[in-house]
ROLUMLUM-250232 format. One record per residue (C-alpha): residue in one letter; x, y, z. Coordinates in nm, 2 decimals, padded with zeros to 4 digits. Layout:
<logus>
[logu 'A' [X Y Z]]
...
</logus>
This chain:
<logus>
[logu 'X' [-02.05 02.00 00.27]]
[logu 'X' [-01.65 01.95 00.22]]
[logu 'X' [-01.54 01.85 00.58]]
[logu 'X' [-01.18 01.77 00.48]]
[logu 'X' [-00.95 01.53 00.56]]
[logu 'X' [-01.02 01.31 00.87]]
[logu 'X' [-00.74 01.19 01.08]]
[logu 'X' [-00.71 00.96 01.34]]
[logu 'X' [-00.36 01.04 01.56]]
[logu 'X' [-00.23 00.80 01.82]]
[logu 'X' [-00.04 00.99 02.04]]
[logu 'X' [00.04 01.06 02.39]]
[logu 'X' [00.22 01.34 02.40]]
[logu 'X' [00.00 01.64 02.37]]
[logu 'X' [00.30 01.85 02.26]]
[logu 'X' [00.42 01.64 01.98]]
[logu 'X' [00.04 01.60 01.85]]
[logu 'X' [-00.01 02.02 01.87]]
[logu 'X' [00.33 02.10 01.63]]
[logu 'X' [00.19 01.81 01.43]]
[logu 'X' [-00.10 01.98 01.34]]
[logu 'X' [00.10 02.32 01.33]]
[logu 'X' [00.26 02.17 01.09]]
[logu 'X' [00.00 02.03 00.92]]
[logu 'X' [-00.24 02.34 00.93]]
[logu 'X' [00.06 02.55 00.83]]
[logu 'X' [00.09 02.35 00.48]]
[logu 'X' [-00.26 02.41 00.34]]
[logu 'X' [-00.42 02.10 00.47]]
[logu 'X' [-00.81 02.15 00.54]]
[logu 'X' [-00.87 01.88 00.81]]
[logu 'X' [-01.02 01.75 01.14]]
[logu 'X' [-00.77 01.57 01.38]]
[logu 'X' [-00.87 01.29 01.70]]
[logu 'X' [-00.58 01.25 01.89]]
[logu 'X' [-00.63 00.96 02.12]]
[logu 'X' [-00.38 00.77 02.38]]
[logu 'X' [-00.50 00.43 02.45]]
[logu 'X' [-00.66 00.10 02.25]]
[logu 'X' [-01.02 00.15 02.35]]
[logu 'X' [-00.95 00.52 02.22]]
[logu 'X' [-00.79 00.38 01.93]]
[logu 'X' [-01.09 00.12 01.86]]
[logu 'X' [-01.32 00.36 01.93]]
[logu 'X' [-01.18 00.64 01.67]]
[logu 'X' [-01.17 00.37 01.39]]
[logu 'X' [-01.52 00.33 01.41]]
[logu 'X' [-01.51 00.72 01.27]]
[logu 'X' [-01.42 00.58 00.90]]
[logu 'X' [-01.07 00.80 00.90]]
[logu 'X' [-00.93 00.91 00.61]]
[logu 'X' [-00.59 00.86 00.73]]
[logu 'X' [-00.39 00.73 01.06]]
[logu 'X' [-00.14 00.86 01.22]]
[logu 'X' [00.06 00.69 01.48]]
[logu 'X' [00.36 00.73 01.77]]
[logu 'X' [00.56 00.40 01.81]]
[logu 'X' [00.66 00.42 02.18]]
[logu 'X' [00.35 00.43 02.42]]
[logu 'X' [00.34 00.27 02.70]]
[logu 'X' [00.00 00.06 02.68]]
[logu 'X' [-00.05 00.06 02.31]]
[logu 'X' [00.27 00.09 02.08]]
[logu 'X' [00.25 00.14 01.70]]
[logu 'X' [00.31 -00.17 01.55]]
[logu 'X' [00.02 -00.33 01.76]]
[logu 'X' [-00.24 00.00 01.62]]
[logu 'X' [-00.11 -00.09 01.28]]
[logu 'X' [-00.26 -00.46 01.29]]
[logu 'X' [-00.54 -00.37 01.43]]
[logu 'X' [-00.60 -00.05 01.19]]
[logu 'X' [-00.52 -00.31 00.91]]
[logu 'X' [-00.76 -00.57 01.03]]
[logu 'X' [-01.04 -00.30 01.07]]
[logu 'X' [-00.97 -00.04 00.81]]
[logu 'X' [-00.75 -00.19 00.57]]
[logu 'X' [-00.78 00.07 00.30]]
[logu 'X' [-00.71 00.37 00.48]]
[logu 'X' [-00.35 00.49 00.47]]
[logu 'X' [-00.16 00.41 00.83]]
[logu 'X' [00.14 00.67 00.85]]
[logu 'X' [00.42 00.60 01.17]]
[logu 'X' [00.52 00.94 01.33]]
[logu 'X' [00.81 00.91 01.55]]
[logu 'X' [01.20 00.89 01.61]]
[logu 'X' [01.20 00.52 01.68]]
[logu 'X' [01.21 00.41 01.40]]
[logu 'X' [01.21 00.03 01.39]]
[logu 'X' [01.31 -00.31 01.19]]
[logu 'X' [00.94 -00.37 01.18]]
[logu 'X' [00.80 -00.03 01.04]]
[logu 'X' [01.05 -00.06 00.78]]
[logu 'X' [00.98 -00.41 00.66]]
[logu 'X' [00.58 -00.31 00.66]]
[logu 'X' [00.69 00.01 00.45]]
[logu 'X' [00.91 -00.25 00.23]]
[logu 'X' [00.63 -00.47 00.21]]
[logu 'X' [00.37 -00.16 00.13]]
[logu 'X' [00.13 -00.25 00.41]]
[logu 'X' [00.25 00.12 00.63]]
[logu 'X' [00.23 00.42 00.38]]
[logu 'X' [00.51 00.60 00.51]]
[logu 'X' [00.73 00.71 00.84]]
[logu 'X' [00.82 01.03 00.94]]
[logu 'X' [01.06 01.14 01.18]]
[logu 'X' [00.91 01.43 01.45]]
[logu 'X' [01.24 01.60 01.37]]
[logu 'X' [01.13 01.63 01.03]]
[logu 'X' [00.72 01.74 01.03]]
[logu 'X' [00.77 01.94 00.72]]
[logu 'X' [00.78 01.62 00.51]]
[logu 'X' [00.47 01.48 00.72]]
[logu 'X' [00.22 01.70 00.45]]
[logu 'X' [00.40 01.53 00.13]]
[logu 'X' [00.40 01.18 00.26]]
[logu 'X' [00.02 01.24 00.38]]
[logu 'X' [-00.11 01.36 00.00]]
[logu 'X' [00.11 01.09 -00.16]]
[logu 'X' [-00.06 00.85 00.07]]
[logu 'X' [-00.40 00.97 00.06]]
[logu 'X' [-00.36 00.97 -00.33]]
[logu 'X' [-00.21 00.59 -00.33]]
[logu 'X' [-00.51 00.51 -00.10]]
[logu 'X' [-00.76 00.67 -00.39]]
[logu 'X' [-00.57 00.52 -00.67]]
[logu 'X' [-00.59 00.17 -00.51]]
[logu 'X' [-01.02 00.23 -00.43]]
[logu 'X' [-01.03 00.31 -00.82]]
[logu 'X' [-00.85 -00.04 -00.91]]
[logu 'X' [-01.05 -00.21 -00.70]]
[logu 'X' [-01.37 -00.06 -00.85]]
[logu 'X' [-01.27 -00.13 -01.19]]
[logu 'X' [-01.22 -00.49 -01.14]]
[logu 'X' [-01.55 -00.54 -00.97]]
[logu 'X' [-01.70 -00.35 -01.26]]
[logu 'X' [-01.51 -00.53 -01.52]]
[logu 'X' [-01.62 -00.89 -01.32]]
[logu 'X' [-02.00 -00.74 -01.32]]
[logu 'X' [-01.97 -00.67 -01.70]]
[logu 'X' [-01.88 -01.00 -01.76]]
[logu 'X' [-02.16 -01.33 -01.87]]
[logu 'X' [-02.36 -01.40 -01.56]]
[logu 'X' [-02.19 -01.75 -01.60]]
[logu 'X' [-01.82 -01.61 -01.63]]
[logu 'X' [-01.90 -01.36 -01.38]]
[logu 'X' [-01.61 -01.49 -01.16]]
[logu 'X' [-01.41 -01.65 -01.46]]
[logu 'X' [-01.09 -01.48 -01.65]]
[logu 'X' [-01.00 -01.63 -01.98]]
[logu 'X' [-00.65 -01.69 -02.02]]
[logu 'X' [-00.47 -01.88 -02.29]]
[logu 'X' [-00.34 -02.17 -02.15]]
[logu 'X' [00.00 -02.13 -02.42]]
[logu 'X' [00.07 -01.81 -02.46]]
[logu 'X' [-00.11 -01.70 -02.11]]
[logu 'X' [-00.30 -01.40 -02.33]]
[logu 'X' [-00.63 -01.28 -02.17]]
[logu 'X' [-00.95 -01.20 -02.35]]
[logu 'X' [-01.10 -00.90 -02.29]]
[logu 'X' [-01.44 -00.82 -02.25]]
[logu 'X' [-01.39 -00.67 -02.63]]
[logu 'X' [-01.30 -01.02 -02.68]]
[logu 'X' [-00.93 -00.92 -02.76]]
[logu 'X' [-00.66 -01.13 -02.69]]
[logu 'X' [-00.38 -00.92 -02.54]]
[logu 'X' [-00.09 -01.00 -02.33]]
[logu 'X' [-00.13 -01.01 -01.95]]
[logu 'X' [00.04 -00.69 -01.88]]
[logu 'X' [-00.14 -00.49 -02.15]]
[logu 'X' [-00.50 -00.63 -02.05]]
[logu 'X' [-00.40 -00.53 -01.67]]
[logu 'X' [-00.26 -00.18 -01.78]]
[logu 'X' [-00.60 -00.12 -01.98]]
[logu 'X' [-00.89 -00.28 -01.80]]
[logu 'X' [-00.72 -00.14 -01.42]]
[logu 'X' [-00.47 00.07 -01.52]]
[logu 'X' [-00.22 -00.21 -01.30]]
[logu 'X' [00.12 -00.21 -01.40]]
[logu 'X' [00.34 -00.48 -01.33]]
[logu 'X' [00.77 -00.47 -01.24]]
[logu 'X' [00.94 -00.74 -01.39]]
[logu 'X' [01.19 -00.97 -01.23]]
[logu 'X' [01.29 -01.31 -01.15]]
[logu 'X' [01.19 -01.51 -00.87]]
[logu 'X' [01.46 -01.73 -00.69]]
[logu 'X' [01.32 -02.08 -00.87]]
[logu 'X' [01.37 -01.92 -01.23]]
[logu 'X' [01.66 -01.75 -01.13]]
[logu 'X' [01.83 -02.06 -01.02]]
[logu 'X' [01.71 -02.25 -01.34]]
[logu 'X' [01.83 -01.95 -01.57]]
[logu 'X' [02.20 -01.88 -01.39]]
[logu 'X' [02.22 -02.29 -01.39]]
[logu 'X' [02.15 -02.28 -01.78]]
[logu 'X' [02.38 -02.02 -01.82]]
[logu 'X' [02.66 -02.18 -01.64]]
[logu 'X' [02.60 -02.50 -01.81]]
[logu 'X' [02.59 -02.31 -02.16]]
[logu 'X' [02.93 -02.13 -02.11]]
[logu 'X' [03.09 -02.44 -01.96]]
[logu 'X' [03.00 -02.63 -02.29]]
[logu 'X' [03.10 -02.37 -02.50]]
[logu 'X' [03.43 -02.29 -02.38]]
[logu 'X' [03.62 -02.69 -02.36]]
[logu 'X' [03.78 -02.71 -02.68]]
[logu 'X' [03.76 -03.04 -02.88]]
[logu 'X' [04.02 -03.28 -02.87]]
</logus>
């Protein structure tokens, strides 16, 4: 039987917690809520396997940014979403850093529904790509079984099709794990240095 979404909600203002779940009830969502105001409440509730957490920054025993470590250490799969207007240096390096799903302002509870389904789906998305390279691992010869083969040239990795394909193809097909491309400060200092060097040499005319 479909029990819906299950939500664990630190909070210790039962006002704020009831036009959350207004709010929440009003936009379709079929769920069950804890709301709970201290650690042992908290520790307790993860113990529930949430779907989700919810979290107020400011309490007085227990802030937000303490529950997220803890949550993290626990549960570290399950989507952690801050509720609250104080919003803080820290909560937006973790949301830079994509260890909090998402913040939301309690003067703004109508986005709370759209940043809970994007992070519920993240959180599904990121189970599946997990299972796929544990499957991909188990498919593999019982004495490669923890082994990738990678070209040590060209840095090509052989499928278990035994194909050669480049590293952000094979990851795009075996996990469906796509990759941004940048450059990190040691290249980017060795390429900007080259470049320098390069139109330096180009432009002193010959004598």
């Amino acid at each position: 039987m479909n029990q819906g979404i299950n939500i664990l909600y630190l909070e210790d203002d039962p006002n704020d917690a009831a036009r959350v779940e207004t709010k929440l009830r009003e936009s379709g969502l079929d769920f069950q809520l804890q709301r709970v105001d201290t650690r042992e409440a908290f520790l307790s509730g993860l113990l529930s396997q949430p779907d989700v957490i919810l979290s107020d920054h400011g309490l007085p025993a227990f802030d937000g940014i303490a529950a997220f470590g803890t949550a993290r250490e626990k549960l570290p799969d399950v989507p952690f979403i801050f509720v609250t207007n104080a919003l803080t240096r820290e909560m937006e390096i973790e949301k830079l850093l994509g260890g909090v799903a998402d913040y939301v302002r309690k003067t703004e509870l109508d986005y709370l529904s759209v940043a809970l389904r994007h992070a519920l789906r993240e959180a599904k998305e990121g189970q599946l790509r997990k299972q796929r390279v544990k499957d991909f691992f188990k498919s593999m010869p019982g004495d490669q079984s923890e082994l990738l083969p990678i070209c040590s040239n060209c840095k090509k990795i052989r499928s278990k099709n035994n194909y050669w394909q480049p590293l952000e193809i094979f990851f795009l097909e075996s996990f469906n794990i796509r990759f941004t491309h940048g450059i990190c400060p040691d290249c980017s200092t060795k390429f900007f240095l080259r470049e320098e060097s390069s139109e330096s040499g180009g432009s002193s005319d010959a004598p």
